[in-house]
LOKEKOL-855781 format. One record per residue (C-alpha): residue number from 0; residue in one letter; x, y, z. Coordinates in pm, 1 decimal. Each point is the difference from the previous one (the first is absolute). Layout:
N
[rec NUM, 'A', [X, Y, Z]] ...
! end
This chain:
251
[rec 0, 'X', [-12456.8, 994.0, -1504.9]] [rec 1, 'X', [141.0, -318.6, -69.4]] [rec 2, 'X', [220.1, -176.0, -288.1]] [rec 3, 'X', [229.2, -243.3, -42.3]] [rec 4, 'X', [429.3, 27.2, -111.8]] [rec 5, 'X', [287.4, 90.9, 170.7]] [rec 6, 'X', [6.1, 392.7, -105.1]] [rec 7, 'X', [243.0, 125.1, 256.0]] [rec 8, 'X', [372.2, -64.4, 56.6]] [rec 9, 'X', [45.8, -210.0, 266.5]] [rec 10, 'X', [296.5, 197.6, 122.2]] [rec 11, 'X', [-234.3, 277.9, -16.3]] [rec 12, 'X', [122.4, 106.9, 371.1]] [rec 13, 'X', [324.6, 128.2, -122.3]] [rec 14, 'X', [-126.5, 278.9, -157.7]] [rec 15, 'X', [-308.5, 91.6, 141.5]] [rec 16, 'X', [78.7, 173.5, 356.9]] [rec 17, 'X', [262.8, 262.9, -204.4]] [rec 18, 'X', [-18.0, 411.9, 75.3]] [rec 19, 'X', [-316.5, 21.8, -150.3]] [rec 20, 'X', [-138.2, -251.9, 285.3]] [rec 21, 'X', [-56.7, 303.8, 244.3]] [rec 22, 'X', [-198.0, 190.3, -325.3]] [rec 23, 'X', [-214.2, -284.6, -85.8]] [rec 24, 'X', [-68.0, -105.4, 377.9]] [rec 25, 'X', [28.7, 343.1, 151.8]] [rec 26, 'X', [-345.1, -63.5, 222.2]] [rec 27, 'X', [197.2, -308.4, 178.3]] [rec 28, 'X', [131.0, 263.3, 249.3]] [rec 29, 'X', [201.0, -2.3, 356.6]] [rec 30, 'X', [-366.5, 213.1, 137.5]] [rec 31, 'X', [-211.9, -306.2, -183.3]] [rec 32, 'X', [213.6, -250.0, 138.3]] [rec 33, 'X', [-31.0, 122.4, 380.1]] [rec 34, 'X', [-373.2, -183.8, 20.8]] [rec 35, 'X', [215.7, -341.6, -122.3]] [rec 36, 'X', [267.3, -3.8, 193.0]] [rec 37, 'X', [-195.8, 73.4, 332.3]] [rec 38, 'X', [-198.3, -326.5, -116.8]] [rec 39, 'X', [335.4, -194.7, -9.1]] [rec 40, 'X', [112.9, 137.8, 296.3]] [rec 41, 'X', [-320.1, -68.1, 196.5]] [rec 42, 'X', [-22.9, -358.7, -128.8]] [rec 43, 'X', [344.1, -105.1, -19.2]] [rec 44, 'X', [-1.6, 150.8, 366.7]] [rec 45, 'X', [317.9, 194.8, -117.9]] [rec 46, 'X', [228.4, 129.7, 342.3]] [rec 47, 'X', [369.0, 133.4, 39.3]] [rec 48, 'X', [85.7, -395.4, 31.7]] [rec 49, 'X', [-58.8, -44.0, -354.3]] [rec 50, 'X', [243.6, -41.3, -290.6]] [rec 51, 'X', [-234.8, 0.4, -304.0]] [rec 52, 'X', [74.3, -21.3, -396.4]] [rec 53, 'X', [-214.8, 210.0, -273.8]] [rec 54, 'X', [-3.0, -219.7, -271.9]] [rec 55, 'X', [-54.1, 196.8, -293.5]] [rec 56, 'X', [34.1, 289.4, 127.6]] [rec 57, 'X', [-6.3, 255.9, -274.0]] [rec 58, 'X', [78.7, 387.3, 75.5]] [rec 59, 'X', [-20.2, -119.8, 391.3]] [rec 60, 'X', [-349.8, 172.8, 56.5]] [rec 61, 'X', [-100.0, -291.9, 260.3]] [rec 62, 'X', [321.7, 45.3, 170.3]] [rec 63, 'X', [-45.8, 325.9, 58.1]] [rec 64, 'X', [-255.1, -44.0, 238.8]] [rec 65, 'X', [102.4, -383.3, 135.2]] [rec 66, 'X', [327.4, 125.9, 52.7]] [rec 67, 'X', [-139.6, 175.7, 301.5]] [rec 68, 'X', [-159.8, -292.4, 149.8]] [rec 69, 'X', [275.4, -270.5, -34.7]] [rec 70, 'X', [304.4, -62.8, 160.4]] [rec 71, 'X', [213.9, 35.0, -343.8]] [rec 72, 'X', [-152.2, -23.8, -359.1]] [rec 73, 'X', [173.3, -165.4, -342.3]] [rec 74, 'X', [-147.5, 96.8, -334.7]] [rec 75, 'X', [75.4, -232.8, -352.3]] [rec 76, 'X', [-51.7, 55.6, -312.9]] [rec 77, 'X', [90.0, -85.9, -354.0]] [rec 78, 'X', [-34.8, 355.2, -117.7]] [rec 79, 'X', [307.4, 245.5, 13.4]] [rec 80, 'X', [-233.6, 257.9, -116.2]] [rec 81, 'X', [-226.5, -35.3, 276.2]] [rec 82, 'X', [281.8, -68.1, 298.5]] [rec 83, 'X', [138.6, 362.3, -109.1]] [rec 84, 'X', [-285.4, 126.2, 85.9]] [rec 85, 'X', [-68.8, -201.1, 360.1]] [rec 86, 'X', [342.1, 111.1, 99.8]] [rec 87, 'X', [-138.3, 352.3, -62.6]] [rec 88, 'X', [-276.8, -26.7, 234.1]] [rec 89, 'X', [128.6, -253.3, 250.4]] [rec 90, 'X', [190.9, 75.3, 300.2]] [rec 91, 'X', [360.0, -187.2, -33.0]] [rec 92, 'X', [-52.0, -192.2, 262.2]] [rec 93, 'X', [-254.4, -221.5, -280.8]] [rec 94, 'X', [215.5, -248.2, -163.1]] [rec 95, 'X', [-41.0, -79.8, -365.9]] [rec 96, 'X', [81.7, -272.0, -189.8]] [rec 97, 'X', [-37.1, -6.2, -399.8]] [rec 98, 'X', [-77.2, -389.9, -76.5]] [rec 99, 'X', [-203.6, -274.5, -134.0]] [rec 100, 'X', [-316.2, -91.4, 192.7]] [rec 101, 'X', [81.4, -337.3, -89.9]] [rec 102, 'X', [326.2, 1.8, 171.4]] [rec 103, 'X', [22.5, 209.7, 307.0]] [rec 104, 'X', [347.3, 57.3, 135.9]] [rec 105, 'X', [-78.5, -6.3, 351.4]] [rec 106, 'X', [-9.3, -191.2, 268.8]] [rec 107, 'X', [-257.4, -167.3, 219.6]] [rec 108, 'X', [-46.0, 321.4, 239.5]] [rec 109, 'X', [-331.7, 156.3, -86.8]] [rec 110, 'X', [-299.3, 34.6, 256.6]] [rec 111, 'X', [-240.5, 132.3, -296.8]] [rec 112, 'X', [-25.4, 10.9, -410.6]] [rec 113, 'X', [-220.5, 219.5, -145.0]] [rec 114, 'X', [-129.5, -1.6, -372.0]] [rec 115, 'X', [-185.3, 268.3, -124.3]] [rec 116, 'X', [-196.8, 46.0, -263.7]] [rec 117, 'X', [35.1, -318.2, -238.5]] [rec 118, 'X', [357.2, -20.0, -4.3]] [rec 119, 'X', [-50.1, -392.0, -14.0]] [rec 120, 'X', [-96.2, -201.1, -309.2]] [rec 121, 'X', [269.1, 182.2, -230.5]] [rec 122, 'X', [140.2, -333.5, -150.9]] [rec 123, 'X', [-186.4, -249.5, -223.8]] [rec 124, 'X', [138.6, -315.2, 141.1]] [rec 125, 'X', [-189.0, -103.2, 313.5]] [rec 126, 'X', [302.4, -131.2, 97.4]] [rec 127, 'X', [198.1, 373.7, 38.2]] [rec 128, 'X', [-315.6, 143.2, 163.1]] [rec 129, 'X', [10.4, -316.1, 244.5]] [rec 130, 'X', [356.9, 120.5, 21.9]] [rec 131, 'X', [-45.4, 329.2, 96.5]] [rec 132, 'X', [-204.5, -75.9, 306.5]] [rec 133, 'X', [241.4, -289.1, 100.6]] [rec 134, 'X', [270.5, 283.5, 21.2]] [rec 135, 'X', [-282.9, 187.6, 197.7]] [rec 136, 'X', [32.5, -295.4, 234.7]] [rec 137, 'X', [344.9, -36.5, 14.8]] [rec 138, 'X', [45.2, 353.6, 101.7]] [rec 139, 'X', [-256.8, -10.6, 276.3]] [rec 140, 'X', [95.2, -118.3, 387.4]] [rec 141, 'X', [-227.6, -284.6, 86.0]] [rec 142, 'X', [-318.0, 139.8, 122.9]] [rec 143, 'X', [63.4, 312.4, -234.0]] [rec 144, 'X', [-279.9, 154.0, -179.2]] [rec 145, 'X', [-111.3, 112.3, -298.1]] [rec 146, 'X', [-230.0, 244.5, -221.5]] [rec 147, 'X', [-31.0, -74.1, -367.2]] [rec 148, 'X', [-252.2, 212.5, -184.7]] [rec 149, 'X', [-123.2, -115.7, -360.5]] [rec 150, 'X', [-299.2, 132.3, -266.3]] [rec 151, 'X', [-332.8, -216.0, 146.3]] [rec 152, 'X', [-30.8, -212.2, -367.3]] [rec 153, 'X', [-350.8, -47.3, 24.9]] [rec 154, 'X', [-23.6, 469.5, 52.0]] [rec 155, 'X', [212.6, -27.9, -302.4]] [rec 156, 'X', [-165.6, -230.5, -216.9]] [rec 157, 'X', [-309.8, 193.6, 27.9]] [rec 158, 'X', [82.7, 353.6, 33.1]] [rec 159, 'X', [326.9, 5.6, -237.6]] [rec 160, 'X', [-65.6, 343.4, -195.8]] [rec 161, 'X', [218.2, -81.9, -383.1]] [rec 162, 'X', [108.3, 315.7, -65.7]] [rec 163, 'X', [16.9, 349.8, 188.2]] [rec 164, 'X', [172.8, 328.2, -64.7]] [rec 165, 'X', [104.1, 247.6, 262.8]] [rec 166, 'X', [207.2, 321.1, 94.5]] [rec 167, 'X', [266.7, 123.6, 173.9]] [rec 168, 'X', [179.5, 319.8, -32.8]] [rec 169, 'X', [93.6, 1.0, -355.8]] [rec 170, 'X', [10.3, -398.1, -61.7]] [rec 171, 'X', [-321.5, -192.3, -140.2]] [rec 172, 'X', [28.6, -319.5, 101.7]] [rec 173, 'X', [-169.0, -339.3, -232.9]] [rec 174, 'X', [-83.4, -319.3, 169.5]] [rec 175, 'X', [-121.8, -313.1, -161.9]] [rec 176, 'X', [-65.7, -271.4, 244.3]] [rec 177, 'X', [-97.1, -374.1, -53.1]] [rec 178, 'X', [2.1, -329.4, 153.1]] [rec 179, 'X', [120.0, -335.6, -186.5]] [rec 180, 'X', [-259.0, -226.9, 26.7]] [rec 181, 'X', [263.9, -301.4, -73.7]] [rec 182, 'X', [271.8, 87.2, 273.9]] [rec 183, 'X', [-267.7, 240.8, 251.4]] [rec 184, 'X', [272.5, 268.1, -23.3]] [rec 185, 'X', [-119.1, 403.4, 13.5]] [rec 186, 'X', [175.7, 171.4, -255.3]] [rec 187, 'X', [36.5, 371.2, -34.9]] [rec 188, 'X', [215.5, 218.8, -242.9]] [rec 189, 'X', [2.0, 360.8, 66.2]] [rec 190, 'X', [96.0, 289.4, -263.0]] [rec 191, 'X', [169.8, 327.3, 131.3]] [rec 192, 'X', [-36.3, 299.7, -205.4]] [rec 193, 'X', [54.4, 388.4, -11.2]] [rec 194, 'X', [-74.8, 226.8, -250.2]] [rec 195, 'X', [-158.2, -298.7, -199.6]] [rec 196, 'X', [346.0, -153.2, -28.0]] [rec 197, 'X', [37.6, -384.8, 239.8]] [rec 198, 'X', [267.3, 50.7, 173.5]] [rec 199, 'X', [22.5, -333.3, 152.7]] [rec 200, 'X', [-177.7, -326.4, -2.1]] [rec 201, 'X', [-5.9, -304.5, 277.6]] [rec 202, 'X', [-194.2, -327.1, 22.8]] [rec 203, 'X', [-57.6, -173.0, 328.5]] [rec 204, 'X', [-160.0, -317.9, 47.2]] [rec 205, 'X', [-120.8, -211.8, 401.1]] [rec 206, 'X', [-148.2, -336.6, 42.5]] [rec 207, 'X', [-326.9, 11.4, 144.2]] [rec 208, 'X', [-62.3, -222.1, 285.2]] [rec 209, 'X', [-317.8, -123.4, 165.7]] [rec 210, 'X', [28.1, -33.4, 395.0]] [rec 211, 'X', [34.9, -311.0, 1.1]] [rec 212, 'X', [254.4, 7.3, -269.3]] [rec 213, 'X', [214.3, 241.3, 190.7]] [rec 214, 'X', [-75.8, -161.7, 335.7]] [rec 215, 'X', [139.5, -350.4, -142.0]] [rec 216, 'X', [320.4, 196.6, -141.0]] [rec 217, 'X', [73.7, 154.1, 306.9]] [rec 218, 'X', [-26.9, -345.2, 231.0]] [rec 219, 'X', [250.9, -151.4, -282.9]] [rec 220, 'X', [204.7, 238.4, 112.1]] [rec 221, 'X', [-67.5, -94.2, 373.0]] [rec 222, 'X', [-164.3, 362.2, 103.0]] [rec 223, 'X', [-314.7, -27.5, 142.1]] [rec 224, 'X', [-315.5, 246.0, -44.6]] [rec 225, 'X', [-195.2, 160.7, 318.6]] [rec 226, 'X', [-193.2, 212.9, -226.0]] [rec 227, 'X', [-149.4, 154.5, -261.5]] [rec 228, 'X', [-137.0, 336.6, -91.4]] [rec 229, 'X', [-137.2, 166.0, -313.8]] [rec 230, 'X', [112.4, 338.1, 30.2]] [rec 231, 'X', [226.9, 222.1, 244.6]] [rec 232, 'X', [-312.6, 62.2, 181.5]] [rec 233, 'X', [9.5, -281.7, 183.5]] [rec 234, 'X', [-277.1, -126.8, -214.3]] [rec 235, 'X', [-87.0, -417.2, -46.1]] [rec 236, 'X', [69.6, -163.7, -366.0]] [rec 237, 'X', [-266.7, 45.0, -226.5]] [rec 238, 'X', [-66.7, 75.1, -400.1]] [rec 239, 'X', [-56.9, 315.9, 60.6]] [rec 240, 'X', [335.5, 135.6, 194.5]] [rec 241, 'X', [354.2, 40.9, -207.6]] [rec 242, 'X', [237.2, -137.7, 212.2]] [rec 243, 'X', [121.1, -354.8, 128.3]] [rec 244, 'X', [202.0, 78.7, 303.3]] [rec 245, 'X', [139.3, -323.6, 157.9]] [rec 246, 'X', [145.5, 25.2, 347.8]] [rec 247, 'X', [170.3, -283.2, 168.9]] [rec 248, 'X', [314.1, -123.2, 149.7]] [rec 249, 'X', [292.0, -285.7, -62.4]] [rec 250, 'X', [-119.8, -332.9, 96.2]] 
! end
Protein backbone atom coordinates (compact mmCIF):
# COMPACT_ATOMS: atom_id res chain seq x y z
CA UNK A 1 0.00 0.00 0.00
CA UNK A 2 1.33 3.11 -1.10
CA UNK A 3 0.42 7.02 -0.88
CA UNK A 4 1.89 10.05 -0.80
CA UNK A 5 2.11 13.04 2.49
CA UNK A 6 3.96 13.27 5.41
CA UNK A 7 1.26 11.54 7.92
CA UNK A 8 3.53 10.84 10.81
CA UNK A 9 5.41 13.11 13.24
CA UNK A 10 8.75 13.17 12.48
CA UNK A 11 9.72 13.08 16.12
CA UNK A 12 7.58 10.14 16.16
CA UNK A 13 10.53 8.20 18.15
CA UNK A 14 9.88 10.02 21.30
CA UNK A 15 6.89 8.48 22.01
CA UNK A 16 6.72 5.34 20.44
CA UNK A 17 9.11 2.82 22.52
CA UNK A 18 6.96 3.93 26.01
CA UNK A 19 5.60 0.97 28.64
CA UNK A 20 3.31 -0.21 26.26
CA UNK A 21 6.45 -1.09 23.86
CA UNK A 22 6.89 -4.56 25.67
CA UNK A 23 2.70 -5.09 25.10
CA UNK A 24 2.68 -4.19 21.55
CA UNK A 25 6.12 -6.03 20.73
CA UNK A 26 5.86 -8.73 23.34
CA UNK A 27 6.98 -11.61 20.56
CA UNK A 28 10.49 -9.58 20.20
CA UNK A 29 11.72 -11.73 23.15
CA UNK A 30 15.30 -12.48 25.00
CA UNK A 31 14.36 -16.66 23.78
CA UNK A 32 13.63 -15.09 20.01
CA UNK A 33 16.59 -13.10 20.11
CA UNK A 34 19.09 -16.08 21.06
CA UNK A 35 19.01 -17.31 17.08
CA UNK A 36 20.24 -13.34 16.34
CA UNK A 37 22.65 -12.79 18.51
CA UNK A 38 24.49 -16.20 17.86
CA UNK A 39 24.46 -14.79 14.12
CA UNK A 40 26.29 -11.60 15.35
CA UNK A 41 28.45 -13.37 17.40
CA UNK A 42 29.45 -15.93 14.74
CA UNK A 43 29.99 -13.23 12.10
CA UNK A 44 31.35 -10.47 13.97
CA UNK A 45 33.69 -13.38 15.31
CA UNK A 46 32.74 -12.01 18.85
CA UNK A 47 35.66 -13.31 21.76
CA UNK A 48 36.46 -12.13 25.44
CA UNK A 49 38.83 -9.45 23.53
CA UNK A 50 35.91 -7.60 22.44
CA UNK A 51 34.42 -4.33 23.71
CA UNK A 52 31.19 -4.06 21.65
CA UNK A 53 28.21 -1.33 21.67
CA UNK A 54 24.31 -2.35 21.16
CA UNK A 55 23.07 0.42 19.43
CA UNK A 56 19.54 0.53 20.01
CA UNK A 57 19.35 -1.68 22.29
CA UNK A 58 15.85 -1.74 23.64
CA UNK A 59 14.90 -3.99 26.84
CA UNK A 60 18.66 -5.54 26.30
CA UNK A 61 17.28 -8.94 24.86
CA UNK A 62 20.51 -9.22 22.46
CA UNK A 63 22.67 -8.51 25.34
CA UNK A 64 21.49 -11.04 27.19
CA UNK A 65 22.93 -13.59 25.22
CA UNK A 66 26.15 -11.44 23.62
CA UNK A 67 26.98 -10.54 26.95
CA UNK A 68 28.25 -14.06 27.35
CA UNK A 69 30.39 -14.08 24.39
CA UNK A 70 32.18 -10.66 24.66
CA UNK A 71 34.72 -9.36 26.69
CA UNK A 72 32.33 -6.43 28.18
CA UNK A 73 29.00 -5.23 26.52
CA UNK A 74 27.45 -1.35 26.40
CA UNK A 75 23.77 -0.97 25.59
CA UNK A 76 22.15 2.78 24.28
CA UNK A 77 19.14 3.85 23.95
CA UNK A 78 16.86 6.83 23.71
CA UNK A 79 14.11 5.15 25.65
CA UNK A 80 13.99 5.44 29.57
CA UNK A 81 11.12 3.16 29.39
CA UNK A 82 12.91 0.52 27.74
CA UNK A 83 16.55 0.96 29.70
CA UNK A 84 14.36 0.22 33.00
CA UNK A 85 13.63 -2.68 31.77
CA UNK A 86 17.37 -3.86 30.30
CA UNK A 87 18.69 -3.04 33.69
CA UNK A 88 16.11 -5.61 34.90
CA UNK A 89 17.36 -8.37 32.88
CA UNK A 90 21.01 -7.47 32.44
CA UNK A 91 23.72 -8.43 34.66
CA UNK A 92 25.40 -5.01 36.11
CA UNK A 93 28.32 -5.60 34.72
CA UNK A 94 26.27 -4.26 31.09
CA UNK A 95 26.72 -0.62 30.92
CA UNK A 96 23.92 1.61 29.72
CA UNK A 97 23.86 4.74 28.37
CA UNK A 98 20.46 6.75 27.65
CA UNK A 99 21.42 9.02 24.44
CA UNK A 100 20.98 10.18 20.99
CA UNK A 101 22.07 7.81 18.21
CA UNK A 102 23.15 10.78 16.53
CA UNK A 103 25.53 11.76 19.16
CA UNK A 104 27.17 8.97 21.00
CA UNK A 105 29.07 9.94 24.12
CA UNK A 106 31.79 7.60 23.84
CA UNK A 107 34.89 7.21 22.79
CA UNK A 108 36.73 5.49 19.98
CA UNK A 109 37.09 2.00 21.98
CA UNK A 110 34.64 -0.42 20.42
CA UNK A 111 35.73 -3.79 18.66
CA UNK A 112 31.92 -4.38 17.43
CA UNK A 113 28.38 -2.35 16.90
CA UNK A 114 25.49 -4.17 16.53
CA UNK A 115 22.02 -2.89 15.18
CA UNK A 116 19.17 -4.90 15.42
CA UNK A 117 16.18 -4.90 13.98
CA UNK A 118 15.79 -1.50 11.93
CA UNK A 119 16.91 0.76 14.47
CA UNK A 120 18.48 2.87 11.52
CA UNK A 121 16.57 5.18 9.17
CA UNK A 122 14.59 6.94 12.15
CA UNK A 123 15.32 10.58 10.87
CA UNK A 124 14.07 12.18 7.62
CA UNK A 125 17.13 14.10 6.74
CA UNK A 126 19.66 11.89 4.96
CA UNK A 127 21.99 13.92 6.47
CA UNK A 128 21.14 12.66 10.44
CA UNK A 129 20.89 9.06 9.17
CA UNK A 130 24.44 9.66 7.42
CA UNK A 131 25.12 10.94 10.91
CA UNK A 132 24.24 8.18 12.82
CA UNK A 133 26.54 5.75 11.09
CA UNK A 134 29.45 8.35 11.11
CA UNK A 135 29.10 8.15 15.02
CA UNK A 136 29.03 4.28 14.32
CA UNK A 137 32.46 4.95 12.87
CA UNK A 138 33.78 7.12 15.23
CA UNK A 139 33.10 4.73 17.98
CA UNK A 140 34.69 1.77 16.26
CA UNK A 141 38.75 0.92 16.59
CA UNK A 142 40.12 0.80 13.11
CA UNK A 143 39.54 -2.58 11.76
CA UNK A 144 36.32 -2.79 14.05
CA UNK A 145 33.27 -4.38 12.77
CA UNK A 146 29.94 -4.07 12.38
CA UNK A 147 26.26 -5.68 12.03
CA UNK A 148 23.46 -3.42 10.94
CA UNK A 149 20.18 -5.16 10.26
CA UNK A 150 17.36 -3.23 8.22
CA UNK A 151 13.63 -4.33 6.57
CA UNK A 152 14.87 -5.81 2.81
CA UNK A 153 12.72 -2.73 0.82
CA UNK A 154 12.10 -4.66 -2.09
CA UNK A 155 10.27 -7.87 0.85
CA UNK A 156 8.51 -4.80 1.96
CA UNK A 157 7.30 -3.22 -1.00
CA UNK A 158 5.70 -6.35 -2.03
CA UNK A 159 4.56 -8.15 0.93
CA UNK A 160 3.53 -4.95 3.18
CA UNK A 161 0.10 -6.31 4.74
CA UNK A 162 -2.05 -2.44 5.46
CA UNK A 163 -3.76 -3.32 8.27
CA UNK A 164 -3.78 -6.33 10.87
CA UNK A 165 -5.34 -6.90 14.25
CA UNK A 166 -4.00 -9.20 16.91
CA UNK A 167 -4.10 -10.39 20.66
CA UNK A 168 -2.44 -10.50 23.64
CA UNK A 169 -3.68 -11.16 27.05
CA UNK A 170 -6.37 -8.67 27.40
CA UNK A 171 -4.98 -5.91 24.81
CA UNK A 172 -6.21 -5.90 21.00
CA UNK A 173 -3.78 -4.39 19.23
CA UNK A 174 -4.63 -2.10 15.51
CA UNK A 175 -1.97 -1.62 12.97
CA UNK A 176 -2.21 0.40 9.85
CA UNK A 177 0.89 0.29 7.82
CA UNK A 178 1.92 2.23 4.60
CA UNK A 179 4.74 3.37 2.61
CA UNK A 180 5.12 7.09 1.13
CA UNK A 181 5.63 6.76 -2.27
CA UNK A 182 7.21 10.51 -2.33
CA UNK A 183 9.89 10.10 0.55
CA UNK A 184 10.06 5.72 0.37
CA UNK A 185 9.42 5.86 4.14
CA UNK A 186 7.29 2.69 5.90
CA UNK A 187 4.89 4.10 8.08
CA UNK A 188 2.96 2.30 10.75
CA UNK A 189 0.56 3.60 13.55
CA UNK A 190 -0.57 1.11 15.99
CA UNK A 191 -3.83 1.39 18.34
CA UNK A 192 -3.77 -0.27 21.89
CA UNK A 193 -6.99 -1.14 23.37
CA UNK A 194 -8.74 -3.07 26.30
CA UNK A 195 -12.10 -3.49 26.98
CA UNK A 196 -12.84 -1.56 23.64
CA UNK A 197 -11.32 1.55 25.20
CA UNK A 198 -7.41 2.75 23.21
CA UNK A 199 -5.41 3.08 25.72
CA UNK A 200 -2.51 4.36 23.86
CA UNK A 201 -1.53 5.26 20.39
CA UNK A 202 2.19 5.52 18.63
CA UNK A 203 3.33 6.19 15.06
CA UNK A 204 6.70 5.08 13.83
CA UNK A 205 8.11 5.77 10.59
CA UNK A 206 12.08 4.13 8.70
CA UNK A 207 13.57 5.02 5.43
CA UNK A 208 13.74 2.23 3.20
CA UNK A 209 16.97 1.63 1.57
CA UNK A 210 17.98 -0.42 -1.46
CA UNK A 211 21.51 -2.21 -1.07
CA UNK A 212 23.08 -0.17 -2.84
CA UNK A 213 21.56 2.76 -1.16
CA UNK A 214 22.65 1.55 2.22
CA UNK A 215 25.98 0.24 0.93
CA UNK A 216 26.85 3.92 -0.46
CA UNK A 217 25.71 5.41 3.09
CA UNK A 218 27.76 3.26 4.96
CA UNK A 219 31.22 3.89 2.73
CA UNK A 220 30.32 7.81 3.34
CA UNK A 221 30.75 6.99 6.54
CA UNK A 222 34.09 5.12 5.79
CA UNK A 223 32.76 1.43 7.03
CA UNK A 224 33.14 -1.04 4.63
CA UNK A 225 30.67 -4.12 3.83
CA UNK A 226 31.99 -7.97 3.74
CA UNK A 227 28.54 -9.14 3.46
CA UNK A 228 25.20 -9.51 3.08
CA UNK A 229 22.45 -11.82 4.17
CA UNK A 230 18.65 -11.91 3.91
CA UNK A 231 17.66 -13.42 6.99
CA UNK A 232 19.33 -14.73 10.39
CA UNK A 233 19.61 -17.94 8.63
CA UNK A 234 22.49 -17.21 7.05
CA UNK A 235 20.48 -16.92 3.93
CA UNK A 236 21.79 -14.71 0.50
CA UNK A 237 19.72 -11.32 -0.41
CA UNK A 238 16.83 -11.93 -2.35
CA UNK A 239 12.95 -10.59 -2.76
CA UNK A 240 11.80 -13.13 -1.06
CA UNK A 241 13.79 -13.02 2.54
CA UNK A 242 12.92 -10.03 5.26
CA UNK A 243 16.04 -8.97 6.35
CA UNK A 244 19.13 -6.85 5.06
CA UNK A 245 21.88 -7.78 7.40
CA UNK A 246 25.13 -5.90 6.48
CA UNK A 247 28.34 -7.09 8.09
CA UNK A 248 31.57 -5.32 7.68
CA UNK A 249 34.33 -3.55 9.38
CA UNK A 250 36.02 0.21 9.64
CA UNK A 251 38.02 0.96 6.66
Amino acid sequence: MQRDGACVNPRWYEDAFGEAYEIIYAHRSVEAAEPEARFAVETLRLGRSDLMLDLGCGTGRHLVHLFKHAGACVGLDYSPALLRRARNVLPQEVGLVRADMRAIPLTSAFTAVTSFFTSFGYFLDREENLRVVQEVARVLRPGGRFLIDHANATHVERALEPEGTRRHGSFEIRETRWIDAATRRVNKTTRLFRDGRELERTEESVQLYSQTELRSLLAEAGLRVEAVYGDYEGSPLDDARPRMLMIGCKA
